[in-house]
One Martini backbone bead per residue (centre of mass of N, CA, C, O) as a GRO file, in nm:
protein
  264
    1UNK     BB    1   0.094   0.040   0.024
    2UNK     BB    2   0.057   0.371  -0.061
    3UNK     BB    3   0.229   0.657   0.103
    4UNK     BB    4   0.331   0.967   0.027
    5UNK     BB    5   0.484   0.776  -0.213
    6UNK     BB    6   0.522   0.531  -0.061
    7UNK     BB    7   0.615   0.204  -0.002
    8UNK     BB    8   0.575  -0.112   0.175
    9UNK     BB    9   0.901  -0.350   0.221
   10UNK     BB   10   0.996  -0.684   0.169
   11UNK     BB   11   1.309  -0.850   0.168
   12UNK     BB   12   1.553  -1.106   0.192
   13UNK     BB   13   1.816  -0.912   0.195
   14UNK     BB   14   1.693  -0.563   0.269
   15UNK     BB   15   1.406  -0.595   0.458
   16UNK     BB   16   1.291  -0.278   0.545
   17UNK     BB   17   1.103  -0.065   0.314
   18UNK     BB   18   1.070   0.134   0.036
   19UNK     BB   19   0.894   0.246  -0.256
   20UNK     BB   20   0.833   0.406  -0.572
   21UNK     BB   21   0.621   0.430  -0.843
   22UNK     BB   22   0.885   0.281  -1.001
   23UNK     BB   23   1.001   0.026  -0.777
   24UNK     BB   24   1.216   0.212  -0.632
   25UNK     BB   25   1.450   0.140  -0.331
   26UNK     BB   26   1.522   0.392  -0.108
   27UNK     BB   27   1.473   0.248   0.158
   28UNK     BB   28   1.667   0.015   0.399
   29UNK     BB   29   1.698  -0.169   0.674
   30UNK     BB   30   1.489  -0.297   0.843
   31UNK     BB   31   1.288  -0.479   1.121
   32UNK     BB   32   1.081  -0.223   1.066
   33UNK     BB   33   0.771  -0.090   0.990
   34UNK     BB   34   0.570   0.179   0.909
   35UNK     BB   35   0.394   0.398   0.711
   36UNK     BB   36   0.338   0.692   0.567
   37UNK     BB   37   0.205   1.006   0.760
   38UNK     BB   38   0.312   1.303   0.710
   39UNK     BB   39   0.624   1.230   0.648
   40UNK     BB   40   0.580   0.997   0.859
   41UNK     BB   41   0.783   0.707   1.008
   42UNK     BB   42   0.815   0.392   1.189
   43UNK     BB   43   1.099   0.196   1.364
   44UNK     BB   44   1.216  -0.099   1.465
   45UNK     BB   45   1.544  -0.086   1.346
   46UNK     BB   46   1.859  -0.288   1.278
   47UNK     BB   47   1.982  -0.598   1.266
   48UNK     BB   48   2.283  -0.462   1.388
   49UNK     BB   49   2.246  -0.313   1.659
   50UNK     BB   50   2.289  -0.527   1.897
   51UNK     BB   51   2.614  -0.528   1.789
   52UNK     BB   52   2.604  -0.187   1.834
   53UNK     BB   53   2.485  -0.098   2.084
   54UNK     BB   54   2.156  -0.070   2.027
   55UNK     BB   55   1.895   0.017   2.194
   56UNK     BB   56   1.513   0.021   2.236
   57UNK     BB   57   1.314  -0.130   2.461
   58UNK     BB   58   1.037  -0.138   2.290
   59UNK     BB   59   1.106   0.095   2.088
   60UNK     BB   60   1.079   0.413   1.871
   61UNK     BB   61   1.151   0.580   1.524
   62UNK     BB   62   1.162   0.865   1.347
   63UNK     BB   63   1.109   0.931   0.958
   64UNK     BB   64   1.128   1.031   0.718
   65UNK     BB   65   1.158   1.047   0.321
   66UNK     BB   66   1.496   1.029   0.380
   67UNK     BB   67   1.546   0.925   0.671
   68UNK     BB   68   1.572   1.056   0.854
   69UNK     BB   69   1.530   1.203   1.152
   70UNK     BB   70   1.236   1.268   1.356
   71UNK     BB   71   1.139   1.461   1.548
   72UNK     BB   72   1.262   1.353   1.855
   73UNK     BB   73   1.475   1.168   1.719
   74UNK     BB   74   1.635   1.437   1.613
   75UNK     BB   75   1.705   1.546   1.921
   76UNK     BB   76   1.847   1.313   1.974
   77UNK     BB   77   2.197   1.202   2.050
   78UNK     BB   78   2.146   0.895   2.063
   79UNK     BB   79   2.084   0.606   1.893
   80UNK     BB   80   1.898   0.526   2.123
   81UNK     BB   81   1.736   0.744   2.199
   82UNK     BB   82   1.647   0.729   1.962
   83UNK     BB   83   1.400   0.547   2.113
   84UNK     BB   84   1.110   0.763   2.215
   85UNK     BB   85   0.855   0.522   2.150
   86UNK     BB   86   0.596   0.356   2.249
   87UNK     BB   87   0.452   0.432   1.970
   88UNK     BB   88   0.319   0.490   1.663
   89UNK     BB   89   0.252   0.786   1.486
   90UNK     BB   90  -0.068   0.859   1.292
   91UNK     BB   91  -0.144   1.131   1.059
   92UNK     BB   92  -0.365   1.354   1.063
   93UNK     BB   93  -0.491   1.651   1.001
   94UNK     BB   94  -0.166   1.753   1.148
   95UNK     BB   95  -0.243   1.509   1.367
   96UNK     BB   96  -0.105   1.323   1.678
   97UNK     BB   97  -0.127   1.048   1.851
   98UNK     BB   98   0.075   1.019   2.175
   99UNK     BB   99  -0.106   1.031   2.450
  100UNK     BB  100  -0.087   1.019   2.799
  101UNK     BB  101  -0.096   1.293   3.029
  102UNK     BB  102  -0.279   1.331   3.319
  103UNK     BB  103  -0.565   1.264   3.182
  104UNK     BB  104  -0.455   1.333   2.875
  105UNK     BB  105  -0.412   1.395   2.541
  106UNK     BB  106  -0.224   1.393   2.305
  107UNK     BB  107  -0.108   1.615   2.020
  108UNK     BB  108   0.109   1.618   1.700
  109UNK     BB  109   0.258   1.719   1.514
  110UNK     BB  110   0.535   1.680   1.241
  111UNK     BB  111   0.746   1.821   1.446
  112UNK     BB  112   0.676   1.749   1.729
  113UNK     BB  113   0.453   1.948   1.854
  114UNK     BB  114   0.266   2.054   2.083
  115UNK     BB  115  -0.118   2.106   2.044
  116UNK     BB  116  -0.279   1.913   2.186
  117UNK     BB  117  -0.512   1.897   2.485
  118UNK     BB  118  -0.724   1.637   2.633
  119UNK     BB  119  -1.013   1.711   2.819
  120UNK     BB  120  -1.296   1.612   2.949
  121UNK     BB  121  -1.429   1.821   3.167
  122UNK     BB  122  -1.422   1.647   3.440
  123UNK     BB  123  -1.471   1.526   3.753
  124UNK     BB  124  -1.331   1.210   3.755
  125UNK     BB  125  -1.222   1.218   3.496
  126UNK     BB  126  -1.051   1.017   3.203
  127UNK     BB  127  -0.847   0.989   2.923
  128UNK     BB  128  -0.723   0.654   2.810
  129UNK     BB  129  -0.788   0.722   2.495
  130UNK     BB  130  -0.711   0.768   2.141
  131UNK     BB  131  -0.770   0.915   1.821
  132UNK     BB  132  -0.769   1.002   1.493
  133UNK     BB  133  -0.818   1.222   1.261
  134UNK     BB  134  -1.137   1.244   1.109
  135UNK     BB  135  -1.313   1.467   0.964
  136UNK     BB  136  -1.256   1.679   1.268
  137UNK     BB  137  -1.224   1.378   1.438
  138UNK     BB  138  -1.172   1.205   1.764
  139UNK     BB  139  -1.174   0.938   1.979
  140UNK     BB  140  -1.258   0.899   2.288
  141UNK     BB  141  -1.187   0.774   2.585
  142UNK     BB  142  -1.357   0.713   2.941
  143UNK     BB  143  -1.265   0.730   3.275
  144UNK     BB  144  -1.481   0.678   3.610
  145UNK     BB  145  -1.670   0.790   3.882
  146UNK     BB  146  -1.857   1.066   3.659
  147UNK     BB  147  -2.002   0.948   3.441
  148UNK     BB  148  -2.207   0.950   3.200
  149UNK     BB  149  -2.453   0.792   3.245
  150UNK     BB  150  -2.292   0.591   3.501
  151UNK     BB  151  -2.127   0.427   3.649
  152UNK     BB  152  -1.881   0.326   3.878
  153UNK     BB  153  -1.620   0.275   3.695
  154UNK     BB  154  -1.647   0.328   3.400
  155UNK     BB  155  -1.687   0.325   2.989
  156UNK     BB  156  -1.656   0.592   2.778
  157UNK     BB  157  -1.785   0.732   2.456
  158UNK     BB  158  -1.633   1.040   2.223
  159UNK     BB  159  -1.639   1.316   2.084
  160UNK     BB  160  -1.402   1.548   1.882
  161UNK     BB  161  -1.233   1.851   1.840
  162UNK     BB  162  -0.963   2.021   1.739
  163UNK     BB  163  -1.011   2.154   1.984
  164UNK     BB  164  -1.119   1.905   2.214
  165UNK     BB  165  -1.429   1.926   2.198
  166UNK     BB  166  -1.716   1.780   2.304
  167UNK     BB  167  -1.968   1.663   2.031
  168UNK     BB  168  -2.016   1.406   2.196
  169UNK     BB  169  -2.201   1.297   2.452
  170UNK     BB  170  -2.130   1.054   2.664
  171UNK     BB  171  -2.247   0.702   2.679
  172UNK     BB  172  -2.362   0.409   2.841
  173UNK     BB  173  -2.633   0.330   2.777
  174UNK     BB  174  -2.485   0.300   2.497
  175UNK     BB  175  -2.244   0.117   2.292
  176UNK     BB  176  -2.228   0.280   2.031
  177UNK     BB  177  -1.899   0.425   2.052
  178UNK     BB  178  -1.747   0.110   2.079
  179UNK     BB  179  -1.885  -0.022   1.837
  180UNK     BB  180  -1.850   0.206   1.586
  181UNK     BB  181  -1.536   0.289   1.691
  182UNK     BB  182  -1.209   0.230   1.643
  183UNK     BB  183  -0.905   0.344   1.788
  184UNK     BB  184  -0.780   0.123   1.624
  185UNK     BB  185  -0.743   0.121   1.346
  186UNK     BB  186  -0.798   0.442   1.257
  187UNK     BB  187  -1.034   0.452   1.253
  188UNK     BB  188  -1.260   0.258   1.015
  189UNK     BB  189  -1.562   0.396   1.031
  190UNK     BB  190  -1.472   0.695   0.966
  191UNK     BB  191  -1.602   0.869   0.703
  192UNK     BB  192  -1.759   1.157   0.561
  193UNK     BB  193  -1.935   1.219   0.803
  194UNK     BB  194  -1.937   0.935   0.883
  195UNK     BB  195  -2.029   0.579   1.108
  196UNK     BB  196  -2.006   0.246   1.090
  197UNK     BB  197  -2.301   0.049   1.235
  198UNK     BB  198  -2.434  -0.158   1.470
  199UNK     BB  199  -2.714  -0.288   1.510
  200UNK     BB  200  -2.846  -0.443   1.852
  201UNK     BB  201  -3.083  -0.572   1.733
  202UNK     BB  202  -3.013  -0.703   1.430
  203UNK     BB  203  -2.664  -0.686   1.326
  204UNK     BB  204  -2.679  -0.451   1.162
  205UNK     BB  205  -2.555  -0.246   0.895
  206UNK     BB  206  -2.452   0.132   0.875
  207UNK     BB  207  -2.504   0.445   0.950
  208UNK     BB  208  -2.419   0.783   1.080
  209UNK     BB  209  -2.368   1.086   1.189
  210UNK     BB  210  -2.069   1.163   1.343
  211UNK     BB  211  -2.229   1.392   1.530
  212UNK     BB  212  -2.549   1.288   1.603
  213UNK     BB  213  -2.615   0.961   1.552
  214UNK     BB  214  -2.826   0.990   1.287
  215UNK     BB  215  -2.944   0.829   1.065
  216UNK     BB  216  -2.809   0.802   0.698
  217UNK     BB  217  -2.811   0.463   0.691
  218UNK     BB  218  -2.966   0.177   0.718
  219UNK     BB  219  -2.945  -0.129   0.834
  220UNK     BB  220  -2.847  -0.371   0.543
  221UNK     BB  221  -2.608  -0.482   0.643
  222UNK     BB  222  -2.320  -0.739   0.724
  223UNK     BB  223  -2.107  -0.497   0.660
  224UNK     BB  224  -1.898  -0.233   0.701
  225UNK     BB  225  -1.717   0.064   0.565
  226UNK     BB  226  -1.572   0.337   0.517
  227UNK     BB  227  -1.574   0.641   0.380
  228UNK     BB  228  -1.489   0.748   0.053
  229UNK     BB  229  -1.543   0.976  -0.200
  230UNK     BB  230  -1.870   0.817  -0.138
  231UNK     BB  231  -1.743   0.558  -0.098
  232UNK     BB  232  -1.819   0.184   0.032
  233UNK     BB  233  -1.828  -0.093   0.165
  234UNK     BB  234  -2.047  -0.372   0.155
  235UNK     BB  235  -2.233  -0.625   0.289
  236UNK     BB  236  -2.484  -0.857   0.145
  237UNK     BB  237  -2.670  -1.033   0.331
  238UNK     BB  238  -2.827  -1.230   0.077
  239UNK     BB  239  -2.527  -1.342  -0.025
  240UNK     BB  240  -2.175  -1.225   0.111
  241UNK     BB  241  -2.132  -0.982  -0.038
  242UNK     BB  242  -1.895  -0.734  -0.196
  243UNK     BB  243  -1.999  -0.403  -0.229
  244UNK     BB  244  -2.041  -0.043  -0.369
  245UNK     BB  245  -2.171   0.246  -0.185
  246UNK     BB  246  -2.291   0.511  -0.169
  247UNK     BB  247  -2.429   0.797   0.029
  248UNK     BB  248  -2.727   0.638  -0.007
  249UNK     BB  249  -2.691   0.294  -0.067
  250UNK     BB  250  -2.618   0.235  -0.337
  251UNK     BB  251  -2.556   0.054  -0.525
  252UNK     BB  252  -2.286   0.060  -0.763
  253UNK     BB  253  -2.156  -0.249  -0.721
  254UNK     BB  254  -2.222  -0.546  -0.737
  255UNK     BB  255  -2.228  -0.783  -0.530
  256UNK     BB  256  -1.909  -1.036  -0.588
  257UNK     BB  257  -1.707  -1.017  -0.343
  258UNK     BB  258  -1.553  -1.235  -0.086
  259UNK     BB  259  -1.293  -0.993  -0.082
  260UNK     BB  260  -1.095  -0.775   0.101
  261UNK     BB  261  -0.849  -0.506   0.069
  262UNK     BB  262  -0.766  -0.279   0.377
  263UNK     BB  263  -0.544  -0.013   0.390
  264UNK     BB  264  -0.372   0.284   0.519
   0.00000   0.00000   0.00000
């Protein structure tokens, strides 16, 4: 899958690498990587690197484009120290999920400088984790003793904005946002301003509007998969193929594949 004009790639004797859109070879010897994401992907070593007392610990460092350290990883003194990521950021409309600090979410640039601190806003709450943004929103889970509608010791799930203000009030009363949108795996439910959801009555999948949670494709599918550019995957409860379906829920293209492969 290429993504900013890069693929990613294993060979047997080069490790893992990038190749350009002419399958030339551009950066390698990696023993593992994620694709890049606005300019920036992470990497966790070099096959020598324990030989030359390089050290990881289970974390990760960033590389640019042109294989450079990026981010943290360009500040750190010593090549151990590059390797100063718990997780790989992925970076979505300017935004990458860095983690919690203090029960808030923190959000960084691709120059690695935050910018945004996302807070419950609610005394006895705090934010466990969260997603990139899509369409201008991203999803937090939400952990306390004082949640909306929940008893104590719960977790809800709720929608923000740019602003990190909670678009869509967490309730716990129904698991719809736990249920609809996946924090892990980009939010895959998520895009063109609508949210594919599973009905907890039928076990059908539909859409929702992102912000108000309210039916814009009424649950008639086996699964769905999220929208992009208008269209989205959708599997056909009476057959059990795959077709895609434009923004009003109409097959444009009948229903035939027993299988699709999607991946950011």
């Amino acid at each position: 899958m290429f993504s900013d004009g890069l693929g990613l790639v294993r060979s047997e004797d080069k490790g893992v690498g990038f190749v350009n859109a002419q399958g030339e070879l551009v950066m390698s010897g990696y023993t593992g990587a994620t694709s890049f994401s606005e300019g920036v992907a992470f990497v966790w070593g070099k096959p020598d690197d324990e030989k030359n007392g390089i050290k990881h610990n289970d974390r990760y460092a960033a590389i640019d484009k042109n294989g450079a350290w990026a981010l943290n990883s360009a500040k750190s003194s010593t090549e151990t120290d590059r390797y100063c990521y718990n997780w790989p950021v992925f970076f979505r409309e300017g935004l990458g999920y860095a983690g919690i600090e203090d029960g808030e979410a923190i959000y960084i640039d691709n120059k690695g400088n935050k910018v945004l601190s996302v807070s419950s806003g609610k005394n006895g709450v705090s934010i466990a984790s969260a997603g990139p943004f899509y369409d201008g929103y991203a999803t937090v889970k939400l952990w306390g003793n004082n949640l909306w509608d929940a008893n104590d010791g719960s977790e809800a799930y709720g929608l923000i904005d740019k602003t990190g203000a909670l678009v869509k009030e967490p309730t716990t009363n129904s698991d719809q946002w736990e249920t609809y949108v996946h924090l892990w795996d980009g939010i895959n439910r998520l895009g063109d301003g609508m949210v594919a959801v599973e009905d907890s009555v039928t076990g059908l999948w539909g859409y929702v509007d992102a912000k108000t949670g309210e039916w814009k494709i009424q649950p008639l599918f086996s699964d769905a998969e999220p929208f992009a550019d208008g269209m989205a995957y959708a599997k056909d409860f009476a057959t059990g193929d795959w077709g895609f379906i434009d923004d009003s829920g109409t097959w444009t293209a009948v229903p035939r594949l027993e299988n699709y492969y999607c991946d950011e």
